[in-house]
C-alpha positions as protocol buffer text, in pm:
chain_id: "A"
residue {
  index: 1
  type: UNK
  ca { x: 11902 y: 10498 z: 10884 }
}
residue {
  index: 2
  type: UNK
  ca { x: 11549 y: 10499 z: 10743 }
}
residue {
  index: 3
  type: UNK
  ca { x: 11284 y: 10289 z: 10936 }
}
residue {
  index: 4
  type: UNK
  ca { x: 10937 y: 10191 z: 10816 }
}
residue {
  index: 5
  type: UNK
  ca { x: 10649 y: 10300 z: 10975 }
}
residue {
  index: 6
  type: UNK
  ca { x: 10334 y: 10137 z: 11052 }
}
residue {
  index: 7
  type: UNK
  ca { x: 10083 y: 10397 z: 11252 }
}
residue {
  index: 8
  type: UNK
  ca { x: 9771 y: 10204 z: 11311 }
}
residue {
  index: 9
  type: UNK
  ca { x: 9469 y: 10325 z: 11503 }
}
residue {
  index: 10
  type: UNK
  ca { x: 9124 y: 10259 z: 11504 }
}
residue {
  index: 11
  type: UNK
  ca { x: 8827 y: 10451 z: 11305 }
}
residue {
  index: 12
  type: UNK
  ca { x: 8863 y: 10780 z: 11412 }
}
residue {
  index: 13
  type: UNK
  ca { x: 9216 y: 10836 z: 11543 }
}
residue {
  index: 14
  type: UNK
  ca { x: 9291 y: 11095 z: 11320 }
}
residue {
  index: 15
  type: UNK
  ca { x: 9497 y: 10884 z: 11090 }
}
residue {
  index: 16
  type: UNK
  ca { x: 9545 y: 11094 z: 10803 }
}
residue {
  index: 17
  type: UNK
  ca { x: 9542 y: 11422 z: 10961 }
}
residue {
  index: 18
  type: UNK
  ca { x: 9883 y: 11294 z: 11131 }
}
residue {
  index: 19
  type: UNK
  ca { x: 9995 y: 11167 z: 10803 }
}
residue {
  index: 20
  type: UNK
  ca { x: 9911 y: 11549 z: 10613 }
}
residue {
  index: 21
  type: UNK
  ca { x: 10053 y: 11697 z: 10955 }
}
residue {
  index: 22
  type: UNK
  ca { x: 10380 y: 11501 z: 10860 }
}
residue {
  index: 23
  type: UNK
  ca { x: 10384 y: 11642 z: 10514 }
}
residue {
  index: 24
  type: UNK
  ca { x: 10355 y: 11970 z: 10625 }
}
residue {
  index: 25
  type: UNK
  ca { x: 10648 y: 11911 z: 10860 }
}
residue {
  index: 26
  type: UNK
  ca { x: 10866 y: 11765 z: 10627 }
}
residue {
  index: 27
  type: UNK
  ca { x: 10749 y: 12109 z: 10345 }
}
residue {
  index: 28
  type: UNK
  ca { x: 10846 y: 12355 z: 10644 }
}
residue {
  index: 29
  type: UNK
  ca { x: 11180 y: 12205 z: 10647 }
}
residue {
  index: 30
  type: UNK
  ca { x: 11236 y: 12206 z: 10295 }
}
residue {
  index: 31
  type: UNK
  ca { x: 11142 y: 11873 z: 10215 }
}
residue {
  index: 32
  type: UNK
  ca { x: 10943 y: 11678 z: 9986 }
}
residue {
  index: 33
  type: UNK
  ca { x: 10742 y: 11364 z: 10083 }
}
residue {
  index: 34
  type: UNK
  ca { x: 10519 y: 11170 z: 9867 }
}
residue {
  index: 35
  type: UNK
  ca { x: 10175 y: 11148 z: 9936 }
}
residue {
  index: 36
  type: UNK
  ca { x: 10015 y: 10812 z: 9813 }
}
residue {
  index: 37
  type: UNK
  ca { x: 9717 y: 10577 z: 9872 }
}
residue {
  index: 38
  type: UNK
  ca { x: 9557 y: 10234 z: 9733 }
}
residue {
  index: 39
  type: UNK
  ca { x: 9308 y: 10303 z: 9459 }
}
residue {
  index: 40
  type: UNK
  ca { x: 9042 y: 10184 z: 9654 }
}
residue {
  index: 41
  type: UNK
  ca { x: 8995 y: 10459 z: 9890 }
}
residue {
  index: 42
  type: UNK
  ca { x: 8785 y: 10629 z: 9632 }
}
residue {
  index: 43
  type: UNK
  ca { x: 8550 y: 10791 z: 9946 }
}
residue {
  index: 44
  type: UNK
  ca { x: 8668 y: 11147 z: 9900 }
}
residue {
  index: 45
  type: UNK
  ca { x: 8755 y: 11200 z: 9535 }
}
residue {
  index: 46
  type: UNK
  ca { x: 9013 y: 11061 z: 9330 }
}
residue {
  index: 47
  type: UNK
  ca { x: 9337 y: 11113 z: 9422 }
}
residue {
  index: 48
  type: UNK
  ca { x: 9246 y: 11345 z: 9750 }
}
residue {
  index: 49
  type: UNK
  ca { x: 9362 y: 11256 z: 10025 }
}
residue {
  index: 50
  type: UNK
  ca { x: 9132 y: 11363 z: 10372 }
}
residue {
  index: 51
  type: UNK
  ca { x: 9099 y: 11382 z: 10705 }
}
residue {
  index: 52
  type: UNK
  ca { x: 8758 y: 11372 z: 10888 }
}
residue {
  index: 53
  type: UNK
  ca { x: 8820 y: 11709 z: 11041 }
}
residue {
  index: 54
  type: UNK
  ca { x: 8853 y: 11882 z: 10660 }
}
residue {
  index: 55
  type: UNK
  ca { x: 9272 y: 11891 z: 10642 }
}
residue {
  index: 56
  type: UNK
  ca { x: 9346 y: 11778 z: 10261 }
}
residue {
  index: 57
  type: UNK
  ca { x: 9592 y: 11701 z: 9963 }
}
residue {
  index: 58
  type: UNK
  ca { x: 9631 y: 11599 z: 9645 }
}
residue {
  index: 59
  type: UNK
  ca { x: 9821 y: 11254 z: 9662 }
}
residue {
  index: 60
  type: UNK
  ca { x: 9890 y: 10985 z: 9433 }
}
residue {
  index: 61
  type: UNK
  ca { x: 9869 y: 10601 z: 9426 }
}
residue {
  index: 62
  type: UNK
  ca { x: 10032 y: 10313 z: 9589 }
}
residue {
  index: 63
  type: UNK
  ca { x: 9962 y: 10141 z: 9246 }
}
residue {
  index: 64
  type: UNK
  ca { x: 10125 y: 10396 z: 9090 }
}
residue {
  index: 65
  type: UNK
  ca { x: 10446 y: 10444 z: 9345 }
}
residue {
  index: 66
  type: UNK
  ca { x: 10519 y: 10055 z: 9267 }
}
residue {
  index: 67
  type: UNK
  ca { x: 10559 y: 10125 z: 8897 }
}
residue {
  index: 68
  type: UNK
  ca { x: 10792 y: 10392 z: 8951 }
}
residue {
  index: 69
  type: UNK
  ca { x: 11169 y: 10369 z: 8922 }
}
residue {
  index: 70
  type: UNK
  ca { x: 11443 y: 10415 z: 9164 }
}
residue {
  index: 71
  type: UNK
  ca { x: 11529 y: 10752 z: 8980 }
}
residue {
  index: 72
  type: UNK
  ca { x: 11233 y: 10948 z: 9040 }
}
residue {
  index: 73
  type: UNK
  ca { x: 11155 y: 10768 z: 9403 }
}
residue {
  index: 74
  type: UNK
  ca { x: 11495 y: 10915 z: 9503 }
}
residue {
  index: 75
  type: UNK
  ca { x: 11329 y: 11314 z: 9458 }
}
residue {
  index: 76
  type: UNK
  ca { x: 11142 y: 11251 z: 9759 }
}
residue {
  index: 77
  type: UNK
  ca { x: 11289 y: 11255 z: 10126 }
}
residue {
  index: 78
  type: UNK
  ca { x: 10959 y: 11059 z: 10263 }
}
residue {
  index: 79
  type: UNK
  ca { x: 10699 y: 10877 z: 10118 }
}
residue {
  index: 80
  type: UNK
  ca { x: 10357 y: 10910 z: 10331 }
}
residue {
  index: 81
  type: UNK
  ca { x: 10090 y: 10577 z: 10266 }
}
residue {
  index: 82
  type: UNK
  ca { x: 9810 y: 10637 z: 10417 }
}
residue {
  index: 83
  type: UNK
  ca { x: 9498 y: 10339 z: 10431 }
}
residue {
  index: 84
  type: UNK
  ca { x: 9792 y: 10147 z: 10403 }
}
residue {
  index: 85
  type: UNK
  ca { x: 9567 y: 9845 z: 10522 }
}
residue {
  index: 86
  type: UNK
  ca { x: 9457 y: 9843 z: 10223 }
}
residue {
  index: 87
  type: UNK
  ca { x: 9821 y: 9725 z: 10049 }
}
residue {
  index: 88
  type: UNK
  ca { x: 9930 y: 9424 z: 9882 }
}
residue {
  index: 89
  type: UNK
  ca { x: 10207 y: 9150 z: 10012 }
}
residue {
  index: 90
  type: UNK
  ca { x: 10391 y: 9249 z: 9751 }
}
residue {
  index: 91
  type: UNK
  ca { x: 10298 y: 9680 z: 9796 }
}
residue {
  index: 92
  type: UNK
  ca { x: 10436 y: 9623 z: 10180 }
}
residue {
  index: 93
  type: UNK
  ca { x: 10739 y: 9438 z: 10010 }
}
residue {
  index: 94
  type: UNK
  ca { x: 10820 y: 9755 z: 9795 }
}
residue {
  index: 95
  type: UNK
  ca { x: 10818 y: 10001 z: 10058 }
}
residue {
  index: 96
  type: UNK
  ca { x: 11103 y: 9771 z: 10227 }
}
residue {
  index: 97
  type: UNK
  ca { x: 11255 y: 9797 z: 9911 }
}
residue {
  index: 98
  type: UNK
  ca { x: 11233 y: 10184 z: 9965 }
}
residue {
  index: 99
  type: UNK
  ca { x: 11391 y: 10191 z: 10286 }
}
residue {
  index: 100
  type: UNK
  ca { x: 11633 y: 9916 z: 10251 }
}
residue {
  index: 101
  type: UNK
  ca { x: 11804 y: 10014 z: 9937 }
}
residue {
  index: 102
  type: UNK
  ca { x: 11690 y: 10358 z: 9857 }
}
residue {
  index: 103
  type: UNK
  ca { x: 11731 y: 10464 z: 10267 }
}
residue {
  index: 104
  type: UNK
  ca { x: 11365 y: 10631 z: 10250 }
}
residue {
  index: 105
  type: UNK
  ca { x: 11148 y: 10634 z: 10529 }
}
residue {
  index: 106
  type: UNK
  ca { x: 10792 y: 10498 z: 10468 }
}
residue {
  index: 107
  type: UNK
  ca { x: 10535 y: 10633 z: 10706 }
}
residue {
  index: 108
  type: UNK
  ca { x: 10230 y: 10384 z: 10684 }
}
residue {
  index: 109
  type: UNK
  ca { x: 9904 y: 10474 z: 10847 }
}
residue {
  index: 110
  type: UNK
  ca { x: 9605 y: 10235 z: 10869 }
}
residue {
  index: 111
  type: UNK
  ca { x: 9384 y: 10011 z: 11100 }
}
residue {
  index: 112
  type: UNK
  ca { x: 9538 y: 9715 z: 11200 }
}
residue {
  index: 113
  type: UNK
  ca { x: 9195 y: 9472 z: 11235 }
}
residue {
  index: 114
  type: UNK
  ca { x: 8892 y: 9466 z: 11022 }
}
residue {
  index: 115
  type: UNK
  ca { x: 8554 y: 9478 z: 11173 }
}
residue {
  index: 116
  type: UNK
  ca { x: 8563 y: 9126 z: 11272 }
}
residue {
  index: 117
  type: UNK
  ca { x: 8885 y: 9197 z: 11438 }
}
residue {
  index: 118
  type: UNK
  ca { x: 9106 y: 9042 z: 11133 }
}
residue {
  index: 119
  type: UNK
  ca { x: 9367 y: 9134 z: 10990 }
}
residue {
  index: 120
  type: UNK
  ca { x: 9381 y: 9319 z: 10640 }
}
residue {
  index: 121
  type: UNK
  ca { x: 9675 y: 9190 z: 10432 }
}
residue {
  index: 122
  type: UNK
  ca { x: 9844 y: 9544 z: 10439 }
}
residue {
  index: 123
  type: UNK
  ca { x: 9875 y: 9578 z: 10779 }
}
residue {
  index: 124
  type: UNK
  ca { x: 9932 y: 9192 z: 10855 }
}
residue {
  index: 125
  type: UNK
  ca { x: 10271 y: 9242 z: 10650 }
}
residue {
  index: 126
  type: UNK
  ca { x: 10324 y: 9620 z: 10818 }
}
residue {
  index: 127
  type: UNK
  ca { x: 10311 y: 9398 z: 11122 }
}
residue {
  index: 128
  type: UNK
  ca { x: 10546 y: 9179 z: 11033 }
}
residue {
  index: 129
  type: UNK
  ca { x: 10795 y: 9370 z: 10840 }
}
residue {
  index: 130
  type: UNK
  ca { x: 10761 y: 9744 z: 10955 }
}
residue {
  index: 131
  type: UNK
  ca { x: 11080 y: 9842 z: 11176 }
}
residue {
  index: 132
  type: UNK
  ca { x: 10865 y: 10087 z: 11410 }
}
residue {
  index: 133
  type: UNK
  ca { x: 10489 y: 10012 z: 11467 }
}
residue {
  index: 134
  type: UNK
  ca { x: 10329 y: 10268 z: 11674 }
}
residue {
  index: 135
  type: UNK
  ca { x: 9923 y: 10315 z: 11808 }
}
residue {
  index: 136
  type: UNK
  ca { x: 9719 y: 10610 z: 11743 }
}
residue {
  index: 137
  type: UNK
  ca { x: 9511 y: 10647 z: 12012 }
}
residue {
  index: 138
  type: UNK
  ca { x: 9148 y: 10715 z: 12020 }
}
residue {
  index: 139
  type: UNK
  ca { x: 8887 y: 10623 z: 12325 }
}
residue {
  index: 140
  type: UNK
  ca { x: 8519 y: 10420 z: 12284 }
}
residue {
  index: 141
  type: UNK
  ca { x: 8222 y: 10640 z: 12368 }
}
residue {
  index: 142
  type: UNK
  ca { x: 8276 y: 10517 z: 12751 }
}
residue {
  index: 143
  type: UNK
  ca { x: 8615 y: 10690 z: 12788 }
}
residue {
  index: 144
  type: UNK
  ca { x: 8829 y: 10365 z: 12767 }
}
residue {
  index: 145
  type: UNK
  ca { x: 9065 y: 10294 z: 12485 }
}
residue {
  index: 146
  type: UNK
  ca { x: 8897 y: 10186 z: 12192 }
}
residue {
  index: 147
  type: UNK
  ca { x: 9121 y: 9937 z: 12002 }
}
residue {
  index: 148
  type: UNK
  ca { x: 8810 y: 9796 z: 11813 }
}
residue {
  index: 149
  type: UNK
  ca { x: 8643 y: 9881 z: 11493 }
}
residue {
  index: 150
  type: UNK
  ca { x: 8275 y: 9782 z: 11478 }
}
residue {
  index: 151
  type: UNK
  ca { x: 8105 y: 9813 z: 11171 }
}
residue {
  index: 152
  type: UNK
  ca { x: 7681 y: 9978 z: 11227 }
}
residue {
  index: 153
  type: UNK
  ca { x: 7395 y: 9926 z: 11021 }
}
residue {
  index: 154
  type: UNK
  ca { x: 7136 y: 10248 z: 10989 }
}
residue {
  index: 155
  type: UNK
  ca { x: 7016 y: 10230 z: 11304 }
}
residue {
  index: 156
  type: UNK
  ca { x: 7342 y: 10222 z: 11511 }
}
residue {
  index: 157
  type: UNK
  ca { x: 7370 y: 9858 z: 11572 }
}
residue {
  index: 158
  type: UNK
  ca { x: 7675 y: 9615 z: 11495 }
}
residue {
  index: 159
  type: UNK
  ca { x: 7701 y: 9438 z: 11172 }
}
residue {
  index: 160
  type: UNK
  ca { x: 7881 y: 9091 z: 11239 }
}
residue {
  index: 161
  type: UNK
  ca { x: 7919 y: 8967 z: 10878 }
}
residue {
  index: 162
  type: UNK
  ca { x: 7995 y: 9093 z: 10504 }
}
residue {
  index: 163
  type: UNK
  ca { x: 8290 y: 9195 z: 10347 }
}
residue {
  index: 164
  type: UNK
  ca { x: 8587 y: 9279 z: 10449 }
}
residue {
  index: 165
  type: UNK
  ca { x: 8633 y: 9617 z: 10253 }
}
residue {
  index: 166
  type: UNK
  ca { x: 8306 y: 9862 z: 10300 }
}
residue {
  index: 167
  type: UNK
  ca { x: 8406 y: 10212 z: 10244 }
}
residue {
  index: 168
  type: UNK
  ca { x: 8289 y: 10424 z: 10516 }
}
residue {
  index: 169
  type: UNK
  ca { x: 8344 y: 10670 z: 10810 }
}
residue {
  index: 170
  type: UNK
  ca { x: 8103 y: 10748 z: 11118 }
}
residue {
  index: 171
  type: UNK
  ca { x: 7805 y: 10642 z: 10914 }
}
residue {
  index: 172
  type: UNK
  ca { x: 7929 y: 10286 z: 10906 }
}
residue {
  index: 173
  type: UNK
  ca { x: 8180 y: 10268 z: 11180 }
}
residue {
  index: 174
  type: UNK
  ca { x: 8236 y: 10299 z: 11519 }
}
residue {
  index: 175
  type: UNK
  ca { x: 8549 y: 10281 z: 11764 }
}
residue {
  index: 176
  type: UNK
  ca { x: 8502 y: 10049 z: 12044 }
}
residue {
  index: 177
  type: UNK
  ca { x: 8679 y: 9970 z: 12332 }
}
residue {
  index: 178
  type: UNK
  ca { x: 8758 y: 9552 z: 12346 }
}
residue {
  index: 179
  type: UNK
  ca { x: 8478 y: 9467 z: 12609 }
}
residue {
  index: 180
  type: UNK
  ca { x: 8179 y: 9697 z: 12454 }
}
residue {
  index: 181
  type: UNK
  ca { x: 8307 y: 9564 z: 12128 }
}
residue {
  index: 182
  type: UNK
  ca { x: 8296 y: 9158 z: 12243 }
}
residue {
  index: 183
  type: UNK
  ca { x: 7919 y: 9299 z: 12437 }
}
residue {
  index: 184
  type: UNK
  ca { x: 7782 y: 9410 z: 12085 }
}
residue {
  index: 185
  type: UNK
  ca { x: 7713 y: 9784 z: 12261 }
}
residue {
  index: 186
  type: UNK
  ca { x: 7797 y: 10066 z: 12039 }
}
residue {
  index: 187
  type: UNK
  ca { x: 7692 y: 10307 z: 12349 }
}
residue {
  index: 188
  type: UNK
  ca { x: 7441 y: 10624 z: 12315 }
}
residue {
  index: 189
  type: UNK
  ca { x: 7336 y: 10785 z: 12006 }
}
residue {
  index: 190
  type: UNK
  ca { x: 7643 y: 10975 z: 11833 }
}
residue {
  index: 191
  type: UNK
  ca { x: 7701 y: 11269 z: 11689 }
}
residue {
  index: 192
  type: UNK
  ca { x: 7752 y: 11237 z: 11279 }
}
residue {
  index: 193
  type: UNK
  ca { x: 7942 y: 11528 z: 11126 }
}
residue {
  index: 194
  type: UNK
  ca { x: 7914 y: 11579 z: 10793 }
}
């Protein structure tokens, strides 16, 4: 029986590496997934989908999967979201449609919180609806799980208001664990591969 998927984790958890490393698992076994993501993760190229440690793949668009029809969803043995925070109500409700009717699986990664530690409306409804959720793990520069994503301003230092949706990686965000998160301490100066 197909399941959705909801694999959250915060900044840095290697998100979409697992999500390409589950492509490449389903291609060694002779399978095709689909590769999508929102439009809106525009950080690395249209239609690119990339990890921080340089693994990448063409992919499509959620926007796009939406439109397409049972027929040509049913090529595909998996479809793949990744940023998947970045869904719709009504994007979340299709992939249940996927797995429900079609019997797809529907492998979402994404964070689960925003910086201020709310909920983005794609994962608030992967939350809800998503027959497996599952944590990525990553740890906050003091060793402890960090389950927190703080945005930084220039100088290393957390931002506590703005929008939700600022496109970014190390140079805007950091993982933090819950107490160095609640403390405002985003720990010694990092490393920032580019």
């Amino acid at each position: 029986m197909a399941k959705l998927y909801f694999r959250h984790g915060a900044m840095g958890s290697c998100k979409t590496a697992n999500a390409l490393m589950v492509d490449y698992n389903y291609f060694e076994r002779g399978k095709q997934a689909l590769l999508v993501k929102p439009k809106i993760d525009d950080r690395d190229g249209e239609g690119i989908m990339r990890s921080r440690m340089g693994l990448e793949k063409p992919c499509g668009f959620v926007e796009d999967l939406v439109q397409m029809s049972d027929e040509d969803l049913m090529r595909y043995d998996c479809v793949i979201v990744d940023e998947a925070q970045f869904c719709t109500k009504e994007q979340v409700r299709f992939f249940v449609h996927i797995v429900d009717d079609l019997e797809i699986p529907v492998i979402c990664y994404g964070l689960r919180t925003d910086f201020t530690h709310s909920f983005f409306e794609g994962s608030l409804w992967l939350m809800a609806w998503a027959d497996a959720v599952e944590e990525i793990k990553t740890v906050c520069w003091c060793g402890h799980a960090a389950t927190c994503n703080a945005r930084i301003d220039s100088e290393g230092n957390m931002v506590k208001e703005g929008e939700q949706v600022v496109l970014g990686a190390n140079d805007k965000y950091i993982s933090l664990c819950r107490r160095h998160y609640n403390e405002g301490n985003t720990g010694p100066r990092r490393l920032i591969r580019n």
